[in-house]
N, C-alpha and C positions, 0 to 999 in steps of 0.2 A: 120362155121367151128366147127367141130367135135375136142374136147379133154380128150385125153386117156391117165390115168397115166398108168404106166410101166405096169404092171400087166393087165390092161385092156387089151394093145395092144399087150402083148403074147399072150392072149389069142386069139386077133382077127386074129391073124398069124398063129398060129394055128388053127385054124377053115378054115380062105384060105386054108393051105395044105391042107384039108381034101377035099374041094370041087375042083376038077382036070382038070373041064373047067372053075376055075375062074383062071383071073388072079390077079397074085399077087399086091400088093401095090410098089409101090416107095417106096424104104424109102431115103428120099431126106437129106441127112447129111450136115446142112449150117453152122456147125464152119471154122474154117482155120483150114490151111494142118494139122499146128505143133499139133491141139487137135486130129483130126483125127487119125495120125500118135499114137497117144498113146492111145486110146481107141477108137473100134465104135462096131454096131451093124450090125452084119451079114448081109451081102448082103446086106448095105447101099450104098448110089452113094452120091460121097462128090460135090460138087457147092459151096463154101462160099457166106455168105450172100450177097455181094458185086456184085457178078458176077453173081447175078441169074437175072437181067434185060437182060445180052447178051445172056441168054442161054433161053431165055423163048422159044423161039421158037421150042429147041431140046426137050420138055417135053411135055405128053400129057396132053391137057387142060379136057380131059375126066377120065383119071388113076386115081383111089386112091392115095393120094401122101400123106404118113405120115412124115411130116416135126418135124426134130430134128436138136437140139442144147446141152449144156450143161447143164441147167438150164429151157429150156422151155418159155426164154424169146424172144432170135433171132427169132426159129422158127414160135411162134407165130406172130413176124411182118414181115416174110417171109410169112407165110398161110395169114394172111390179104391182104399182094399186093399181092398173085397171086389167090384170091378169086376177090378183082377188078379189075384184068385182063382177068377174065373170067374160071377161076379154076372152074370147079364144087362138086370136093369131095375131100377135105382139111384135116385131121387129125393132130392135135397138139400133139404131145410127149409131157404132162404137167411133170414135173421133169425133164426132157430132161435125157441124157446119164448118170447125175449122180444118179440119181432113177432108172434106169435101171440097173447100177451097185450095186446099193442098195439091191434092192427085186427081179431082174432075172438072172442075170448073176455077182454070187457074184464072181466070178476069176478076172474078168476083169478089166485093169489096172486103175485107179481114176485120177485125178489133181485139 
């Protein structure tokens, strides 16, 4: 598993737009609703951690999947089960949403 603090992974986002037959990454958002609901990152898809065993099946096991949390803890033990489920290109958000509010998206609401 691949980890990208906040700055890295704007840039890796940037870079996908630029190339127009790639496809984009997941960005796989595993807090619950109520952090969700007050802060996320553009064009993230929310699953709480909880619920990502029912939903393995609705996700591609081929996709880039940049897995985010608050902090950079959750996701990274969401990118570990779905690396031994058979994940093959993982990306940790290290800082999670609050280093991303930090040094990208300084407007964006905190908690």
């Amino acid at each position: 598993m691949r980890e990208f603090n906040a700055q890295q992974l704007k840039a890796h986002l940037e870079a996908c737009q630029l190339e127009s037959d790639r496809q984009q990454p997941l960005l796989l958002d595993v807090r619950q609703p109520w952090e969700y609901d007050v802060c996320k990152i553009e064009n993230s898809v929310l699953i709480p951690m909880s619920q990502i065993p029912a939903k393995l099946e609705s996700l591609d096991f081929d996709r880039e999947t940049v897995v985010i949390c608050h902090h950079g803890i959750r996701s990274r033990s969401v990118g570990r089960y779905l690396e031994h489920a058979g994940f093959s290109n993982i990306i940790n958000l290290s800082g999670g949403v609050a280093q991303w509010a930090q040094t990208v998206d300084t407007k964006m609401a905190t908690y």
